[in-house]
C-alpha positions in Angstrom: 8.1 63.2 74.2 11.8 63.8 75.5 14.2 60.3 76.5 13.9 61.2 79.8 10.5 62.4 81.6 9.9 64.1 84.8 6.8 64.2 86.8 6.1 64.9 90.1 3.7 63.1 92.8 1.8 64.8 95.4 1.1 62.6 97.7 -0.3 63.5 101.5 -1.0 61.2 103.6 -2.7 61.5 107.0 0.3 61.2 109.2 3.1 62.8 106.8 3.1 64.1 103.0 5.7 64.2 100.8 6.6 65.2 96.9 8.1 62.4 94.8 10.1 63.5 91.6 10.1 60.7 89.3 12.3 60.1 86.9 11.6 58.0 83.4 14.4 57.1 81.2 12.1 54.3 79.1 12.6 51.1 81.4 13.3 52.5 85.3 11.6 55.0 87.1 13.9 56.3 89.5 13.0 58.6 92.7 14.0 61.5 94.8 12.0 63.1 97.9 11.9 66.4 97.3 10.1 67.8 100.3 8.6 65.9 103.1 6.2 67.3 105.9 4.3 66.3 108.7 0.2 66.2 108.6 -2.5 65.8 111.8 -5.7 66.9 112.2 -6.6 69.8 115.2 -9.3 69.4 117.3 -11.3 72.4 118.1 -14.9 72.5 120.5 -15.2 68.9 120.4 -14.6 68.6 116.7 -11.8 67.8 113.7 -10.2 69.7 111.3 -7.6 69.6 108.9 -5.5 73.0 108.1 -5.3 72.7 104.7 -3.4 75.7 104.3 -0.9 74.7 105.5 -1.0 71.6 103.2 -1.5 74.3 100.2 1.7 75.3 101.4 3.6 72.4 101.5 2.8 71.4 98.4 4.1 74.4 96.9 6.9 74.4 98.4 7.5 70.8 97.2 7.2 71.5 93.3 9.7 74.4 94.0 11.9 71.9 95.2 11.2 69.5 92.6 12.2 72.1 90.0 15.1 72.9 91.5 16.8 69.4 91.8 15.9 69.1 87.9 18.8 68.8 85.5 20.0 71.7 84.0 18.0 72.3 80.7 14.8 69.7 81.9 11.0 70.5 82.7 8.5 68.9 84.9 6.5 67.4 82.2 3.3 66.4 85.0 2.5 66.4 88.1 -0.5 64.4 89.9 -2.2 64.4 93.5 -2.9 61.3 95.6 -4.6 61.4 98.9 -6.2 59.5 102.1 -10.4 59.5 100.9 -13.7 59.8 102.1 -12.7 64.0 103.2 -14.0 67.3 101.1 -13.9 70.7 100.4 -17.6 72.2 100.1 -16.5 75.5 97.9 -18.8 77.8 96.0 -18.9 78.7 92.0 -15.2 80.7 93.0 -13.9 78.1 94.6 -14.0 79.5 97.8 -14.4 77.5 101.1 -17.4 77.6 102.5 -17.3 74.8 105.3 -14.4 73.6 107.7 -12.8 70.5 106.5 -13.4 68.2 108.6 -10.7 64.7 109.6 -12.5 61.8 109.3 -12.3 60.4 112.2 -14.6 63.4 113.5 -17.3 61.5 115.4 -20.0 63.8 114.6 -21.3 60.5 111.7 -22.1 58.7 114.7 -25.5 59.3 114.8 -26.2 58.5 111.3 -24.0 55.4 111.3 -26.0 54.2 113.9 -29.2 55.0 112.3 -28.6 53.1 108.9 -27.2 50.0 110.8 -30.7 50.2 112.7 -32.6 49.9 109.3 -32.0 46.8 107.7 -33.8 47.4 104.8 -32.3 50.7 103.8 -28.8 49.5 105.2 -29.0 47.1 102.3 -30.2 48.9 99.2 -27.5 51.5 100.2 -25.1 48.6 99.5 -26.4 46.8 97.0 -26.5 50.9 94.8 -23.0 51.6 95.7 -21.3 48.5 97.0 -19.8 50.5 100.0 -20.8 49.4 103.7 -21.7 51.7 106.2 -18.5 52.8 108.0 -17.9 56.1 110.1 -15.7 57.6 108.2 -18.0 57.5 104.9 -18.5 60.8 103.1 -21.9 59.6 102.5 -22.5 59.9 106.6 -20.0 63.4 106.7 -22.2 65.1 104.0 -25.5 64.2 105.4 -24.7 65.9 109.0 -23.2 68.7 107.5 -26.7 69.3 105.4 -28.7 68.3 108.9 -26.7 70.3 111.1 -25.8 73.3 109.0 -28.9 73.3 106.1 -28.0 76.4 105.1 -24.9 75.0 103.5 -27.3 74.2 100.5 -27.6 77.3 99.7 -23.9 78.8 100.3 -22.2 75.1 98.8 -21.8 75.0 95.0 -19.6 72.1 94.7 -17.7 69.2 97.0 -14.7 68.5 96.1 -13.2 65.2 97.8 -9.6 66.2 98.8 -7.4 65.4 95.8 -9.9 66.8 93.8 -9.7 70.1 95.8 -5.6 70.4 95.2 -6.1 70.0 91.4 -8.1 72.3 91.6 -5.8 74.9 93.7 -3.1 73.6 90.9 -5.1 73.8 87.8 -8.4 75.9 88.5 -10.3 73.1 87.6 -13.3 71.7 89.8 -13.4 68.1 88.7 -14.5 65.1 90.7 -11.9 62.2 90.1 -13.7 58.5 89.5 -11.2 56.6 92.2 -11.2 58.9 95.1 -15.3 59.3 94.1 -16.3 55.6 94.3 -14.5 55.9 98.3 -17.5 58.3 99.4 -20.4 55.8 98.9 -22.3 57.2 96.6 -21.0 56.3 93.2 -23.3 53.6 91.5 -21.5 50.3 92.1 -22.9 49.2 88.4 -21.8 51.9 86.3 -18.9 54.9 87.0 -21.9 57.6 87.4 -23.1 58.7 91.1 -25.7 56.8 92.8 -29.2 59.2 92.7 -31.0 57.0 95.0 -28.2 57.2 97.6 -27.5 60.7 96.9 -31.2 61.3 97.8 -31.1 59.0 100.9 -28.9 61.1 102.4 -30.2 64.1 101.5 -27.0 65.6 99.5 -27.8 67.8 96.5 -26.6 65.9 93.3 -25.6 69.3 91.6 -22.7 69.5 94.1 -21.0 66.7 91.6 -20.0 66.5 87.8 -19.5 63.0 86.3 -16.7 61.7 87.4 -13.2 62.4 85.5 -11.5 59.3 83.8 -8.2 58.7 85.6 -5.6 60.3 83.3 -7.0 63.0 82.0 -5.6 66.0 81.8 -6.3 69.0 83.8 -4.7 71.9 82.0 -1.2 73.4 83.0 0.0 75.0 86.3 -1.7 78.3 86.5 0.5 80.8 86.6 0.3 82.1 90.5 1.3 78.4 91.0 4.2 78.0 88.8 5.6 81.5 89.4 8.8 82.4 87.9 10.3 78.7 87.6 10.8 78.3 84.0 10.1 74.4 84.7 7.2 74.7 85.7 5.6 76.6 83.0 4.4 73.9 80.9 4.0 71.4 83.4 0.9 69.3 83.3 -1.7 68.4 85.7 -2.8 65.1 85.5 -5.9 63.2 87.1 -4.5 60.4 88.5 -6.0 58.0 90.9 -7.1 60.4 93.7 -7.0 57.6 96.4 -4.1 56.7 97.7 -5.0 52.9 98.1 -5.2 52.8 94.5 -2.3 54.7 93.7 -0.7 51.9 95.8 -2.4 48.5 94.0 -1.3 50.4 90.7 2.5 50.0 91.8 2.5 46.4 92.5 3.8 44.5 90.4 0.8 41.5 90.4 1.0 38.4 88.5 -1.5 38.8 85.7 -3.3 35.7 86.4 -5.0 37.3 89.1 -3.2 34.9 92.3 -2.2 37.7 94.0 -4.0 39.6 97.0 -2.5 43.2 97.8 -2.0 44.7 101.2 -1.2 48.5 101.4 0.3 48.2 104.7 -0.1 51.9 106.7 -2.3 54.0 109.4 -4.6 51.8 107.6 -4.4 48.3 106.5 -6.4 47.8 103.2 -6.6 44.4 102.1 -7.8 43.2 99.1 -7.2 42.2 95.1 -8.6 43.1 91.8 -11.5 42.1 89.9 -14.1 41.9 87.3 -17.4 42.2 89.4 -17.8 43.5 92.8 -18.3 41.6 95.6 -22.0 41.9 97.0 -24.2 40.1 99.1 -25.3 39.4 102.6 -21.5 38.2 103.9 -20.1 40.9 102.0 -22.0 43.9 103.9 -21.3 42.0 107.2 -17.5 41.6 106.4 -17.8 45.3 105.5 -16.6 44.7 102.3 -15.5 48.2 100.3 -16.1 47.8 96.4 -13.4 50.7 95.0 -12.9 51.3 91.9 -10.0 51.1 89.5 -8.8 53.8 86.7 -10.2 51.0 84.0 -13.8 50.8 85.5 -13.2 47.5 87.2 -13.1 47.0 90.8 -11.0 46.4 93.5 -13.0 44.9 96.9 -11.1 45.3 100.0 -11.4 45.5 104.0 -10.2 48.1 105.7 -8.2 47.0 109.2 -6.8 49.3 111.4 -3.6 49.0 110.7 -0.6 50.8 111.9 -2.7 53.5 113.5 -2.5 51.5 116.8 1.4 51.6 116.2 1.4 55.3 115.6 -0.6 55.6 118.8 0.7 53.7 121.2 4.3 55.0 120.4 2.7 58.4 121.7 2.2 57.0 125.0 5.8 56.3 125.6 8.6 58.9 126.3 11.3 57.2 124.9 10.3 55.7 121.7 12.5 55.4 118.4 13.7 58.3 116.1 15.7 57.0 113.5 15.7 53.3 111.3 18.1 51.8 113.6 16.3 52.7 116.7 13.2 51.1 115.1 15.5 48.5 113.5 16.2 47.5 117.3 12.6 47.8 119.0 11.2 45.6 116.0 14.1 43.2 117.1 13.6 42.9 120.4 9.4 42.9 120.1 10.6 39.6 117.9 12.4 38.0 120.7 9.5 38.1 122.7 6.9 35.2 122.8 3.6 35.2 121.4 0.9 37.1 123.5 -1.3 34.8 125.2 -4.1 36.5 123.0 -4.8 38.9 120.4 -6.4 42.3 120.1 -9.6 42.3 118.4 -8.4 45.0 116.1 -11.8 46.2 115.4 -12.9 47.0 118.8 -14.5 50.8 118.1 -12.3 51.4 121.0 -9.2 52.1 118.7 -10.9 54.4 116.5 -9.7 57.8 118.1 -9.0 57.5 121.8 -7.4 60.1 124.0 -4.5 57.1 124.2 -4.2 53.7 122.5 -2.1 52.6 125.1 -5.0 53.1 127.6 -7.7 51.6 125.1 -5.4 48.6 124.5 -5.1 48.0 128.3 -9.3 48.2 128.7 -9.7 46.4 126.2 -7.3 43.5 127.5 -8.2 43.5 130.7 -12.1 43.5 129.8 -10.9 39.7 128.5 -8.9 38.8 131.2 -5.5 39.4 129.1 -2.4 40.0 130.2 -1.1 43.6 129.5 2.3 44.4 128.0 5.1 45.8 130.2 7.0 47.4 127.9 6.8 48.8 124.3 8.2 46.1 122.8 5.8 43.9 124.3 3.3 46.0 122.5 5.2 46.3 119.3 4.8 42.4 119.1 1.2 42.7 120.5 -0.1 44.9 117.9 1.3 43.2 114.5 0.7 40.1 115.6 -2.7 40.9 116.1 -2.6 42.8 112.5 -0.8 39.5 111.0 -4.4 37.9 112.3 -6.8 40.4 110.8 -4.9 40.1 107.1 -5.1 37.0 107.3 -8.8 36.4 108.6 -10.0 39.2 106.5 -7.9 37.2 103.2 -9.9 34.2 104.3 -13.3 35.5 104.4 -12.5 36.9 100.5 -11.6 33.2 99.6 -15.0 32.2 101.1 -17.0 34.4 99.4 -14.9 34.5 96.2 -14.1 30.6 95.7 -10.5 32.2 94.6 -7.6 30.6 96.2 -4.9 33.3 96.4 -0.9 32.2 96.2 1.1 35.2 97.2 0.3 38.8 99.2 2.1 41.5 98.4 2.8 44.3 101.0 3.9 47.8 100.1 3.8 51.1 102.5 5.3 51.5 105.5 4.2 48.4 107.0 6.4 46.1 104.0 9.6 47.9 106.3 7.9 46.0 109.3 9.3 42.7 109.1 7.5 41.3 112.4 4.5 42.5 110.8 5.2 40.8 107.5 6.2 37.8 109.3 3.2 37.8 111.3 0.8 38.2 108.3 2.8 35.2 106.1 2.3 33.1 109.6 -1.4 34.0 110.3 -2.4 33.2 106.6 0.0 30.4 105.9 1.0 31.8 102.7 4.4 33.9 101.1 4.5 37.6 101.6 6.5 39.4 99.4 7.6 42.9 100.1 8.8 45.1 98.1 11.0 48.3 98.5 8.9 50.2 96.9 7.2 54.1 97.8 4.0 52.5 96.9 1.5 55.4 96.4 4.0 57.5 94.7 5.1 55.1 92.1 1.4 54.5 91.4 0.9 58.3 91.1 3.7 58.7 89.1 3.0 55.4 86.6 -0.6 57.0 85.6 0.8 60.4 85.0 3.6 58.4 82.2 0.3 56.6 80.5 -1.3 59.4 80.0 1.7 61.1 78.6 2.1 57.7 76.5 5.4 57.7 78.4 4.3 53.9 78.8 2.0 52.0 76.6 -0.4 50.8 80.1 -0.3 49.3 83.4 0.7 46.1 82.6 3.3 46.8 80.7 4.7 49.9 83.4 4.2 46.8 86.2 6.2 44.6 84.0 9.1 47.0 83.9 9.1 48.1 87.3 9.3 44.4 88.3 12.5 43.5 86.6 14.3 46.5 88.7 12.8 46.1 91.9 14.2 45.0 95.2 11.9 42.5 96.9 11.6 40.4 100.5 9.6 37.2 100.7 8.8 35.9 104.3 7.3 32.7 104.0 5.1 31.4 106.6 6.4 28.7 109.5 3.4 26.0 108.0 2.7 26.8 104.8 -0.9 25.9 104.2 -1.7 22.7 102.0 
């Protein structure tokens, strides 16, 4: 293995994607953005899609750009995919598509959701199988009314591919299902890293669509050769199986305690809140917190709740001509928002009402209203609205993991693009009366990147790649107005 290592991380998000090259030199892992792009899905008769060739695209355009700002003489030892969950490719034995990839936030799993929440019974051995609650966006739900609405899909589907998996395979021509990005979907066995037959027959979805899921790290093969066309860096590169899921690409860069104090917040159109552990977390109060047992590369777990997050930023900005464009526009709106007092109440950031609506601004005004709220004026008056009422739901949703957990977390620690939000990480440190520490960090890239150096045995493991990246990293603690006793 060479000094110096480069790898590249794919990482698309569903707002914006970018390509990360990494570079090791033994102790720092420095970073360059290569290509960045913007992502949405299109709606189309009612339904939602996302054009993933035009994400094929930009991701080839990104390793050409990552080979080109190489140093002369160097190679792009690896390169990895990360990716939002839950979404899928159905392909046949080719590799062909033979469904329309739909967004998740596609309402058609309405019916279903509401179905299994209407049946106790089977709402709770779903759980207790695969320690995933029953949430809209859940491929469990997408597959089943695909196969109900289109059953002739059994016949022309081979495969399902969750997203990450699907670009390995577009990079490496191999059809692999990746264990992370798997245990997302609800149907991976919450006691073992195999998938779930009882759930897999409750909804109906053929198990031979599925291998057993790949061990993070393991090697895919190199670039095929259409992919890494005449670049002479690319010829050997690598493709790695890294954590397919973003949020876990994320927990993997933050550089925890390893006593286990530390909760971890991945702060960005979603806010997933959560910490790492030994067991899962089960049970009655766990369902009805809607508790999300993911999995980690080693096996373990890592339980979190899924808030709303910054989505109801992203989509409230929409609704205002004059909104900001560059870090010191946003520097300013956050800064004034600030200056403001606190709303006389706070969103209930759950309402179903911010899922997807035509505007947020407009759902955020029902929904006030509906409680006799006062409605912001302006956009900073939303700005200060919305992460105040984020700072609540960390912190509530932290609470109800010390309930159910008897652990008493010290610190949390914030990275993507919400740990730039320093109302929002003010908020949160206020709301839960405890530090927040934020660190400049690209979160789900330097997660990506930090499995792709194990598995080259660039770096021993984790801990010691989080030790490292700890000693060299730039970090923000806000620390709450009454710390809690």
């Amino acid at each position: 293995m060479p000094r110096t290592v480069y790898s590249a991380a794919l990482d698309f998000g569903a707002t914006s994607g970018r390509v990360i090259l990494g570079r090791w030199d033994g102790r720092r892992l420095g970073l360059t953005e290569v290509h960045r792009f913007p992502n949405a899905f299109r709606s189309l008769a009612g339904h939602d899609y996302w054009d993933l060739g035009t994400l094929w695209h930009e991701a080839q355009a990104g390793l050409r750009a990552a080979a080109a700002a190489l140093p002369r003489g160097a190679v792009l030892a690896s390169v990895g995919v990360d990716c939002w969950g839950v979404d899928y490719a159905l392909v046949n034995d080719a590799g062909r598509l033979v469904f329309p990839v739909h967004a998740y936030r596609d309402a058609r799993t309405q019916e279903g959701l509401g179905r299994l929440a209407r049946t106790p019974a089977a709402l709770q051995r779903v759980y207790a199988a695969t320690g995933i609650p029953n949430v809209f966006y859940n491929t469990s739900l997408q597959l089943a009314e695909t196969v109900a609405r289109c059953p002739a899909i059994t016949d022309l589907a081979t495969r399902c591919l969750l997203l990450p998996d699907y670009f390995n395979f577009l990079l490496s021509g191999r059809m692999e299902n990746e264990f992370t990005v798997a245990s997302t979907s609800q149907l991976i066995d919450v006691r073992s890293r195999d998938w779930s037959r009882a759930t897999l027959d409750h909804f109906r979805i053929p198990p031979g669509w599925f291998t057993p899921p790949l061990p993070v790290g393991a090697s895919l093969g190199r670039l095929l050769p259409a992919v890494a066309g005449t670049a002479p860096q690319l010829r050997r590169t690598k493709v790695i199986a890294v954590p397919g899921h973003d949020t876990a690409c994320a927990y993997d860069a933050m550089p925890a305690d390893p006593d286990g104090g530390d909760a971890f917040l991945s702060s960005g159109t979603w806010s997933l809140l959560g910490f790492e552990s030994d067991t899962p977390v089960l049970g009655p109060e766990a369902l009805a917190a809607r508790v999300a047992n993911e999995r980690i590369a080693d096996g373990r777990y890592r339980p979190l709740t899924n808030v709303p997050g910054l989505w109801l930023l992203e989509g409230t900005l929409k609704d205002f001509a004059r909104r900001p464009g560059n870090d010191r526009e946003w520097a300013a709106l956050i800064t004034a928002a600030g200056r403001l007092p606190a709303p006389a109440g706070l969103l209930q950031v759950t309402d179903p009402a911010f899922t997807n609506p035509k505007s947020m601004r407009a759902a955020i005004d029902a929904h006030l209203r509906a409680r006799r709220l006062p409605v912001p004026t302006g956009l900073p008056g939303y700005v200060r609205l919305i992460c105040d009422s984020l700072g609540r739901g960390h912190a509530d949703a932290l609470a109800a993991f010390e309930r159910m957990t008897g652990r008493r977390f010290r610190r949390i620690l914030i990275v993507g693009g919400g740990s730039r939000n320093r109302l929002l990480c003010q908020a949160t440190a206020d709301a839960a009366g405890l530090p927040v520490v934020s660190f400049a960090l690209e979160g789900t890239a330097v997660g990506n990147l930090a499995r792709q150096l194990i598995a080259l045995r660039a770096v021993r493991d984790l801990p010691t790649f989080r030790r490292l990246l700890a000693a060299d990293l730039a970090q923000t603690v806000y620390r709450p107005a009454r710390p809690r006793t």
